[in-house]
N, C-alpha and C positions, 0 to 999 in steps of 0.2 A: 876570839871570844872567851869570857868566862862564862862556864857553862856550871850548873848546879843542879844534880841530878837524884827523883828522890822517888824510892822505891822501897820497897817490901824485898825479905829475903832470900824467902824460899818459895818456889813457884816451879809449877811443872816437873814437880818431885825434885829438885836438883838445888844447891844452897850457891847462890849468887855468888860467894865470896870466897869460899870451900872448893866449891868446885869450877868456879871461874866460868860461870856457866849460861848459855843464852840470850837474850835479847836485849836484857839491861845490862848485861858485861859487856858484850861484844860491840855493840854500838857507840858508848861511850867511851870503850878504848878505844874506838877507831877514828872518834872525834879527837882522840887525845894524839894518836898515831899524824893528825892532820896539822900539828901545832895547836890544838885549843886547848886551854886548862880548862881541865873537868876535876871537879870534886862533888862526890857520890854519896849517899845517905841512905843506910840500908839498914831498914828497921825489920827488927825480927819477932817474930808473933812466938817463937823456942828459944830457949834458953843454949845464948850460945856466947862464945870471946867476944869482949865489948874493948875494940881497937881497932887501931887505923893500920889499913889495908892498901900498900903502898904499889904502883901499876909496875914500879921500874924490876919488881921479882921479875918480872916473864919479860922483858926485855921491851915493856911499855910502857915509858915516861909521860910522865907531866898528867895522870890520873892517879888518884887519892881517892878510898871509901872509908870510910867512919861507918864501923857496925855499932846496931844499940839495939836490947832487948827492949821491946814492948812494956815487959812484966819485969818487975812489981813497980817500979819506980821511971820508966823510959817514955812514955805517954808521956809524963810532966815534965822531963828532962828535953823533950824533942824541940818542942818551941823555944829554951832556952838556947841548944846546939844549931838553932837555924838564925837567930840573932846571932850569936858569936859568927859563926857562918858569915852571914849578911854584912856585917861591922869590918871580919877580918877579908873575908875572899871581894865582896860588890862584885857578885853573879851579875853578868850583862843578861840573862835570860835563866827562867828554868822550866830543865824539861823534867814531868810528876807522871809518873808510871803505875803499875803493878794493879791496883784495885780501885776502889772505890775512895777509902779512906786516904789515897795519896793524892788524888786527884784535889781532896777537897781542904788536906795540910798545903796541898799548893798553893791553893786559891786564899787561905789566909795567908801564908808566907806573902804574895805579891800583894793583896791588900793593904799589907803592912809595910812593905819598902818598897811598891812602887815599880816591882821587877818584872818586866811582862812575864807572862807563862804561856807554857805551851803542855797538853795533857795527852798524855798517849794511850791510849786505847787497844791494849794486845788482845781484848776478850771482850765481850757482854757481862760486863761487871754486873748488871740488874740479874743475872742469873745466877749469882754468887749469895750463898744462904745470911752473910752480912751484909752482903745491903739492903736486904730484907728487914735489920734493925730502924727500928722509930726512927724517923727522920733524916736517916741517910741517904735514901734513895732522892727525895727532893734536895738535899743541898749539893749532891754529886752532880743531880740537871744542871744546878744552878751554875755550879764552880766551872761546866764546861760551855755552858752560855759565857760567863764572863772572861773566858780565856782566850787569848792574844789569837790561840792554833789551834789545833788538835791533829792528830797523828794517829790514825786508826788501821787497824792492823789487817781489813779485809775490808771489799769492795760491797758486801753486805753489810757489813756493819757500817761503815759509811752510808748506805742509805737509809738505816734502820735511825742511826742518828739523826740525820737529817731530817726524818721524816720526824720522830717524837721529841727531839730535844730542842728545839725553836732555834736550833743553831742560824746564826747568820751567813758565816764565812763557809763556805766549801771545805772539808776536811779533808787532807791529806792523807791514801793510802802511803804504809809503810808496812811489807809483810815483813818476817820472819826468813833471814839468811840460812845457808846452809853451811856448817865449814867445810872447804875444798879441801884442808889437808887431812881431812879425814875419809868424806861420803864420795866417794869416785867408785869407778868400774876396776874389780878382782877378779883374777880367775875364780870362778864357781867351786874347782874340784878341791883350791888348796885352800878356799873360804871353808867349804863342807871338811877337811880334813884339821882345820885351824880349832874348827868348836866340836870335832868329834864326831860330826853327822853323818848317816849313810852315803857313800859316796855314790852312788850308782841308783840311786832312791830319785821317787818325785818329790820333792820339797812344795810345800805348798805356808803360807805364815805367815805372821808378824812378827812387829816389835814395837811395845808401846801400851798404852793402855788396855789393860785387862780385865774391864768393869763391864756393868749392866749401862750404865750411860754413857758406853761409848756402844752400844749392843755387841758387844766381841761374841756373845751366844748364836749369832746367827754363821759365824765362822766355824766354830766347833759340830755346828749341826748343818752345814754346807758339807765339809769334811765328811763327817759320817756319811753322808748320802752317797759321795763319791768315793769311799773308802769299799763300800759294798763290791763293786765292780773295779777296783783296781788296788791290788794287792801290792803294787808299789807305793803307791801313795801313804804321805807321812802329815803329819803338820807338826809345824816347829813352831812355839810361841815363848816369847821371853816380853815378860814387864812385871811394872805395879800391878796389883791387880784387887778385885774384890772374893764374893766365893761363887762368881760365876765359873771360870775355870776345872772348880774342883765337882760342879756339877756332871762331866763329863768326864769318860772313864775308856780308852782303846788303847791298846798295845802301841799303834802307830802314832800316836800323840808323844813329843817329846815336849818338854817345859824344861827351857833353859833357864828359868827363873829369871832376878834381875842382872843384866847386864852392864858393864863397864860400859861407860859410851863409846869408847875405843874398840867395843867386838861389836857396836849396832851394825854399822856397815859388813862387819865381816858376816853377819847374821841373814843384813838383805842381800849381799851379793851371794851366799848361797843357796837362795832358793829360786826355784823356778818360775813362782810365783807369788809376790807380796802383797797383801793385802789390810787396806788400809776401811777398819768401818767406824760407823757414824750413826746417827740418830738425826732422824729430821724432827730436831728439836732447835728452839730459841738458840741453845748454846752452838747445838752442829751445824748451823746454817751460818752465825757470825765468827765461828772461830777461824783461822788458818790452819788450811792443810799443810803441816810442820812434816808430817812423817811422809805426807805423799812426796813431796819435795825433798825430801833424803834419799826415799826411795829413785827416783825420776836420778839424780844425782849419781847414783849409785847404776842407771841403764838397768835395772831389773825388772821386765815386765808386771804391770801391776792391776789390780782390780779395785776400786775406790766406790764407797756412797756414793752415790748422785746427789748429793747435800751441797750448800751453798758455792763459792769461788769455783770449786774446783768440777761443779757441774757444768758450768761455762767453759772453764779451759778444756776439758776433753768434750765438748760437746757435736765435735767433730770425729774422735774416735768413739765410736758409742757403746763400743766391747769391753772397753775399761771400763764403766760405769755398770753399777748392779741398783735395783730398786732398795733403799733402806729395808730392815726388817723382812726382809724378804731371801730367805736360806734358799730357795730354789731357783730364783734367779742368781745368787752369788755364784750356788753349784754350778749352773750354765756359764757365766762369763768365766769361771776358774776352769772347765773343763776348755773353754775357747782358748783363751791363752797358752794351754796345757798343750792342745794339738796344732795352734799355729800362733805362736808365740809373738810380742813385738815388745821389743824392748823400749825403754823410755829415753833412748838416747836423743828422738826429737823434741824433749820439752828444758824449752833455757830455764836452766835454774837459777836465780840470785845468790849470789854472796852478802855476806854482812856488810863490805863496804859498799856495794851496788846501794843497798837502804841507807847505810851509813852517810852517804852523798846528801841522801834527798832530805835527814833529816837535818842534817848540817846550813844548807840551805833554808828551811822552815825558821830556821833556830836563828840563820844570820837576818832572817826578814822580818822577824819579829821583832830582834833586838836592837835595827838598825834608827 
């Protein structure tokens, strides 16, 4: 297949093409990795190198991405570069990612040549402060009403679709891979001695989002509760973050600030306990558990929201799972863990190509 793939650049703090980074890198290499030509189109909301970005660097052939800024002039250049596109490649399909506004470049692109589409779905774009702009939100419904697929990246969001966007067709989960040559099982002592950490300490952390709308404040204040009564106890916390973090102030607190993705794993394989929170909100309920599934990956016992997917998947272990917004149940499941510990080496984790398969599939059925 020719496959035409068209996405937004930076997402989940990380730059698509910089840093060869997540869902719409990995998948479309590995459609490339399959024998398919894939050519990529990654518009940038920042000002960054406007050129072509060739797969065969890293030793993956037969993928090509074309960056283009937004601003000042790249909105009115986009339609032109997806005719050329359309004239020079004849995409047998395309697959339209990242937000709102790609979804619905898609849905004119096929308009216009007649290319089915397929729109994927990594988030609750309606939760996103642009498609709150005039009339985006209704032509975003429409564009995934009239598309061939769709590819939804969580087993709630798939029925949150279904149930408000008049969709016809059954939408295809596709979550979010983890890479194996990174997120595996370390020893503990030489993870804690790799980033500097007390080696003989309880580690209790994350890694990941550091904001009020992921509620990371009911981690910091779990922690304290349980710092009173155990004088080992540390928390270790590295990401983006907002200025929730610096609301909080204890000796035991270490902030490894932002990390390289190459010490995340060394980061959860050194704690005793990872902890991954959420908000039962629109967005926590539809998004993918990306960091539980690193963690899981990684065999590091963990404690997670009980928010959407992944209330389900441990809904059998109920010790992982703490009530949202709620610091004194966290305290209680982190102290559980703390004195009989279970590592996540029972939860299968996907790889990129496990998804890579299913979207390959979607992509051949649509264009056939």
């Amino acid at each position: 297949m020719r496959i035409l793939v068209l996405s937004k650049r930076q997402y989940m703090g990380k730059d698509l093409l910089d840093d060869r980074y997540g869902r719409f890198y990995e998948i479309p290499a590995s459609l490339a990795s399959c024998g398919h030509e894939v050519i990529g189109v990654a518009l940038s909301y920042r000002c960054r190198d406007e050129r072509c970005y060739f797969g065969d660097t890293d030793s993956r052939p037969g993928i090509a991405w074309l960056g283009l800024n937004a601003l000042p002039w790249g909105v009115w250049r986009y339609p032109w570069q997806l005719a050329r596109i359309a004239d020079n490649f004849r995409p047998d399909v395309v697959w339209a990612c990242s937000d709102a506004f790609h979804a619905i470049f898609g849905a004119l692109f096929s308009r216009a040549t007649g290319v089915p589409l397929v729109i994927d779905l990594y988030d609750d774009f309606e939760s996103y402060a642009a498609t709150g702009l005039p009339g985006v939100a209704p032509a975003f419904r429409a564009a995934c009403r009239r598309a061939a697929g769709l590819t939804v990246v969580s087993r709630t969001l798939r029925d949150r679709v279904v149930a408000d966007y008049g969709i016809q067709a059954q939408p295809a989960v596709v979550g979010n891979g983890v890479r194996r040559d990174l997120f595996y099982p370390r020893d503990r002592r030489w993870a804690r001695a790799a980033l500097g950490l007390p080696v003989d300490a309880r580690l209790v952390g994350t890694a990941g989002s550091l904001s009020a709308d992921r509620d990371i404040g009911v981690l910091f204040e779990a922690f304290l509760a349980l710092a009173e009564s155990d004088p080992l106890l540390h928390l270790v916390v590295a990401g983006c973050r907002d200025g929730t973090p610096a609301c909080y102030r204890h000796p035991r607190i270490i902030d490894l600030g932002v990390l390289a993705l190459e010490q995340v794993p060394e980061l959860i394989s050194a704690l005793d306990v990872a902890v991954v929170c959420n908000r039962n909100s629109a967005f926590g309920r539809c998004c993918f558990p990306q960091k539980f599934h690193e963690i899981a990956a990684c065999g590091t016992p963990v404690v997670v929201a009980r928010v959407g997917d992944v209330a389900t998947l441990l809904a059998d272990t109920p010790g992982r799972l703490y009530e949202p917004g709620d610091p004194v149940d966290l305290a209680r499941r982190i102290a559980g863990q703390l004195i009989a510990p279970r590592p996540t080496t029972d939860i299968v984790v996907p790889g990129w190509g496990d998804w890579s398969a299913v979207v390959e599939q979607i992509l051949a059925d649509v264009a056939a």
